[in-house]
N, C-alpha and C positions, 0 to 999 in steps of 0.2 A: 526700647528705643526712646529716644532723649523728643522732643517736641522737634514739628521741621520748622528748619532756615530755610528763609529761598533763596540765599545766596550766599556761599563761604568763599573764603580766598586761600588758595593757595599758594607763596611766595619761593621763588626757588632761589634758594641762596647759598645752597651749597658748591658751587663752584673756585673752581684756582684761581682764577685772573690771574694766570701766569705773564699775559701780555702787560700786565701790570707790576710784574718783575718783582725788586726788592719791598715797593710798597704792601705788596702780602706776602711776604717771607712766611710771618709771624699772625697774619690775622685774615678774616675770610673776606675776600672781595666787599661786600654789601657794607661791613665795618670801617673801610678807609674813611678817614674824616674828608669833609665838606665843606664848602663856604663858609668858615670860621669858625661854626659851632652845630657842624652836622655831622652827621655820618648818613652814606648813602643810603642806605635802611631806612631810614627816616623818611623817605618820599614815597616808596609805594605803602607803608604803614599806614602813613599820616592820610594817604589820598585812601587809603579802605576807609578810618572810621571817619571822617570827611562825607564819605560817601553812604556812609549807614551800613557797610561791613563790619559787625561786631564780632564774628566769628572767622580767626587767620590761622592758618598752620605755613609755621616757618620751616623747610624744609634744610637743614645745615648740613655738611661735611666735613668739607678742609678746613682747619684752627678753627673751630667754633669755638673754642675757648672765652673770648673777649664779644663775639658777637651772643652769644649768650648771656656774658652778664651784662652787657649792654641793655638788651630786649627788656631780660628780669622778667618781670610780672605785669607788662605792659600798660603799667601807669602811666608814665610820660604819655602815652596816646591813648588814652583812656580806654584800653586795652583790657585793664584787672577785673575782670567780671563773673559771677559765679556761674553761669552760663554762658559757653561760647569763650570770648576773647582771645587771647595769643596763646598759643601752644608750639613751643620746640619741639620738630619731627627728626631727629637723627636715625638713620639705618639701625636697629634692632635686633638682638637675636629672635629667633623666629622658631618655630618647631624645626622646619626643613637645615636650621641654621642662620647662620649671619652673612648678608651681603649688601654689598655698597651698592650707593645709588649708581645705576651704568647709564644712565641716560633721563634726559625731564620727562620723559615719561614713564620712566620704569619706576624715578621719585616717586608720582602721584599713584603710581599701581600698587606701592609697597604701602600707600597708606590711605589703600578703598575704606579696610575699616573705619578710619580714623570718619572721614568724609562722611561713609553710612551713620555713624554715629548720630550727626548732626541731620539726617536726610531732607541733604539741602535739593533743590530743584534745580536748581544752575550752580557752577563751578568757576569763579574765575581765576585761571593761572596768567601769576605775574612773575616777573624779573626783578630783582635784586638788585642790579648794578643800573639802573635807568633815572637821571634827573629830569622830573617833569610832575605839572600836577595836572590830575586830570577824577573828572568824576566820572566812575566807574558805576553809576546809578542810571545816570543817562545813557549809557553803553549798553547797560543789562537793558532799558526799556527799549532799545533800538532792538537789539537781539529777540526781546517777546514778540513786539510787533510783526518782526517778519519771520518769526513762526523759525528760527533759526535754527541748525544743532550744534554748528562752530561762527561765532563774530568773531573777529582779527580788527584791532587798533590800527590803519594804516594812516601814513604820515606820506605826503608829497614831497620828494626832496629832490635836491638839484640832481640834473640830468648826469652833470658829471664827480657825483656821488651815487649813482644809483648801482652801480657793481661791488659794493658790500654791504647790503641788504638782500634779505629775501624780497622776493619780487611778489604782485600781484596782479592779475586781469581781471578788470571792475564792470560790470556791465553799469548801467545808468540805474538800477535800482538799488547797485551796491553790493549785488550777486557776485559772486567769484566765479570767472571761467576757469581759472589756469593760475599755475606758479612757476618762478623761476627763483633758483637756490645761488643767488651773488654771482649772476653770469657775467661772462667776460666783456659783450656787446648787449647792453639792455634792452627791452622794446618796452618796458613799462618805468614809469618812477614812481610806482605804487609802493610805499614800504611797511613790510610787517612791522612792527612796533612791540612785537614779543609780548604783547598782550592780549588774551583771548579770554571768552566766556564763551562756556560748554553747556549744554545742557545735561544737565547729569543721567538720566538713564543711556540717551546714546553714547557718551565718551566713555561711562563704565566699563562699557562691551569691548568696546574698540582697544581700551587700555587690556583688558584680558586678553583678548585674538592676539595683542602685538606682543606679550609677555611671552603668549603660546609659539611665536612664530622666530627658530633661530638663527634666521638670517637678519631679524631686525637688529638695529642701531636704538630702540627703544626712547626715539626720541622726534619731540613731536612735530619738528618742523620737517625733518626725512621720512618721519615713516606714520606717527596716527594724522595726523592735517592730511597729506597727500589720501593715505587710506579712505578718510572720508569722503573726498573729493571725489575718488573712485566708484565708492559704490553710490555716488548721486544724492548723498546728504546734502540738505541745504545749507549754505553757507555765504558769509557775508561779510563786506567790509564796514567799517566801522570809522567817516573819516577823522580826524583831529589835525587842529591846526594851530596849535597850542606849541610849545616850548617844551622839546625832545630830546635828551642827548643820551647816549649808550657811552659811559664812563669806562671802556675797559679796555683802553688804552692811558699810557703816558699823556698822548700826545691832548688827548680827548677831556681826560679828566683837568687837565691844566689850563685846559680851554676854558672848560665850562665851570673852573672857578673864576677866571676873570671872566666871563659871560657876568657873573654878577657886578660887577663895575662899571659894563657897558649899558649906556641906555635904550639902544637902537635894540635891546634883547630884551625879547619880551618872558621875565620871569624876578616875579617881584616878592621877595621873601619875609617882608614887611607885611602883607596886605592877609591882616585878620579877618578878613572873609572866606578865604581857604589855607589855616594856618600848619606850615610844617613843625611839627613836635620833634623833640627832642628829649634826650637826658644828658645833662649836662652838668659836674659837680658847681658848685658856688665859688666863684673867683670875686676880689674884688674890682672897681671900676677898673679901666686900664689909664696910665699916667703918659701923658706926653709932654715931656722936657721944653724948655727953651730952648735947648739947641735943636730940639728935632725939625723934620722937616717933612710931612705927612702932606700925600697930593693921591687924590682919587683910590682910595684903599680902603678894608673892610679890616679895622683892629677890633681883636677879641678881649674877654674880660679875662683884667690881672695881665697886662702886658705893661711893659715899659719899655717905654721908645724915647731912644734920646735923638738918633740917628736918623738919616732919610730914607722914607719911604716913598715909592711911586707905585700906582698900579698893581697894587700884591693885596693877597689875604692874609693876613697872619690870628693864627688860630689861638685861643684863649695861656695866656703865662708865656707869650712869648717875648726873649728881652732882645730887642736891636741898642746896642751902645754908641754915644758918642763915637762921632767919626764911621760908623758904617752903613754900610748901603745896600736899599732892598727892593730890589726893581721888577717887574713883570715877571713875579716869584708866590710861591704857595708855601708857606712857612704852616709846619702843624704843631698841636699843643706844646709846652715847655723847652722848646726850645733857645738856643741862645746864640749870638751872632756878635760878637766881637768888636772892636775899638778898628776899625779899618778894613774888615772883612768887607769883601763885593759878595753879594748874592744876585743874581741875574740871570732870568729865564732858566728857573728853578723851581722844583719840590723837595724841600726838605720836612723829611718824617718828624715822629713824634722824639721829644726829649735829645736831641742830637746837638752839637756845639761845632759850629766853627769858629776857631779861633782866630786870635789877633792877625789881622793884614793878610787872611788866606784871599781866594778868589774861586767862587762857583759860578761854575755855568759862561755862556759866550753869548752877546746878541749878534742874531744871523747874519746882521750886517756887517760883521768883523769876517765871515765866511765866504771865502770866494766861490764852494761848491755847496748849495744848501742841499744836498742830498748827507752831506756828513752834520746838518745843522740837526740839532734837537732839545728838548725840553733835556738838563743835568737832573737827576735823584738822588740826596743822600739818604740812608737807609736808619730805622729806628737805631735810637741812642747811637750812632756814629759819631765821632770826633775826627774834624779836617785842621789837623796840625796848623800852625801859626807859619803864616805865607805858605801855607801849600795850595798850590793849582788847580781844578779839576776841569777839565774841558768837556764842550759840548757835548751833549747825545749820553757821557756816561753814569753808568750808575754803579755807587758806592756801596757795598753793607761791610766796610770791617774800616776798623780805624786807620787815618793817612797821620803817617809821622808831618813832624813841621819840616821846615827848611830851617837850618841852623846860620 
């Protein structure tokens, strides 16, 4: 047995983010790029070793391909260590055989070894797709103090946001009476935050009983969370009032790139006293023309802008030409946008071209029924033909001929 940790991390990142459609055709949720020169991954990493987390196991699935060799050998976040650091947890053959992960808990069940390894004392399972910094050091000392076996990160959100969240009932000392699973009518705006620390000898058991048990869902917000709660494990909330978003929407992820533009949002990606790492190849500076026309936007390195830009991210080699326009828009790496092309309340993927005088995306206010209004996605390496259309709400993966 290796020396103990008193605290390792576990990251669940195997998931589809299917609600995130064509953006992970091809790559796994936590991998989608970010505010110019992220990828979602990069925040709950960055907030472990931040926090004095040196030992993470990333748990993958669906396209780990690119989220793998993104991670690599966990340099970028000072990760590379002969002890401890980043470790890729993919499903395994096993004696009994090979089986996928069916649940976030069956994830961390399928790799007790891994954990005993390290026999850490506390266990914290985190989420993948969550933009926010937070120190998980302060969470772990809240947790000792009151002698815990599950803390939960709760977040206060608005009343009429509280029905897609799991819920929570807080006593004054932070105690959990009760849970509600994204009820229809709320009585709490207490919200899980899908971040929790375990103490490791009781979650151990609990992850065994529920592996044992086949009518579980194997997952820990349905079935070990409630379980504990049952047999009168102590448990606790954990508040934060910091700067939260769960990314696994279109709508959400679009947001919370222009959340970096706005100043009334508190999340400042600047500020070297809790810094978000990355891996990022070498580009050089980015060039902005005399013709352009750049107002409130985050340009990445190696871009050329000749064109106007308002309110967008555009992620590092991205080119806007003369004459075109890129308006409350998420533009990702190498992309290219055309001599007259509109891009407007948009995500456009990696390396994709719209050409000359096309038109993406609608602003809602051209929309008389904003139930058909939405964020437009074209899809990696797509090509949107020269004046072709694509209206709100839709999302592209294969190439749009032009109009002739």
């Amino acid at each position: 047995m290796l020396k103990k940790t008193e605290c390792l991390a576990m990251l669940l990142a195997g998931g589809q983010g299917s609600r995130l459609g064509i953006l992970t055709k091809n790559i796994a949720k936590p991998a989608v790029p970010y505010g110019g020169k992220y990828r979602i991954i990069d925040f709950p990493l960055s907030n472990c070793i931040n926090s004095g987390i040196e030992t993470v196991g990333v748990l993958t699935q669906y396209q780990p391909l690119e989220l793998n060799d993104y991670i690599g050998n966990g340099q970028p976040w000072d990760l590379d260590r002969a002890y401890g650091g980043v470790h890729i947890l993919s499903p395994y053959q096993q004696i009994k055989g090979t089986e996928w992960y069916k649940g976030t808990a069956n994830a961390i069940y399928q790799n007790i070894n891994f954990i005993d390894r390290y026999n850490p004392e506390y266990v914290a399972v985190l989420s993948g797709d969550h933009i926010y910094k937070m120190d998980y050091n302060k969470m772990l000392e809240f947790h000792k103090s009151k002698d815990a076996a599950c803390t939960i990160a709760m977040l206060e959100v608005p009343w009429e946001e509280a029905s897609r969240f799991g819920l929570m009932f807080v006593n004054d000392d932070g105690s959990i009476t009760d849970f509600e699973e994204k009820p229809k009518n709320p009585r709490s705006n207490k919200a899980s935050m899908g971040v929790y620390i375990f103490t490791w000898s009781k979650l151990r058991q609990y992850l065994i009983d529920d592996e044992a048990n086949p009518e579980s869902h194997n997952d820990f917000g349905h079935n070990v969370i409630p379980a504990m709660h049952q047999a009168g494990e102590r448990m606790f909330a954990y508040k934060f009032d910091g700067y939260w978003k769960d990314v696994g929407t279109i709508e959400s992820l679009w947001e919370a790139n222009l959340d970096l533009l706005n100043p009334k949002v508190d999340l400042d990606l600047s500020d070297d006293s809790w810094k978000i790492y990355s891996r990022n190849p070498v580009a050089p500076p980015h060039f902005v023309a005399d013709s352009a026309k750049v107002e409130n936007s985050m340009i990445g390195e190696g871009c050329y802008i000749a064109g106007e830009v308002d309110y967008s991210i555009l992620f590092s080699n991205v080119t806007v030409e003369e004459g075109a326009t890129v308006k409350y828009s998420i533009v990702m790496p190498g992309t290219t946008i055309k001599k007259g092309a509109v891009v407007e309340y948009a995500m456009i993927a990696e390396n994709a071209v719209v050409e000359e005088d096309a038109h993406i995306g609608e602003s809602p206010e051209k929309i008389d029924n904003l139930e058909n209004w939405g964020v437009t996605v074209i899809g990696e390496k797509v090509t949107v033909g020269k004046g072709a259309e694509v209206k709100a709400k839709e999302m592209i993966d294969e190439d749009i001929k032009g109009v002739k």
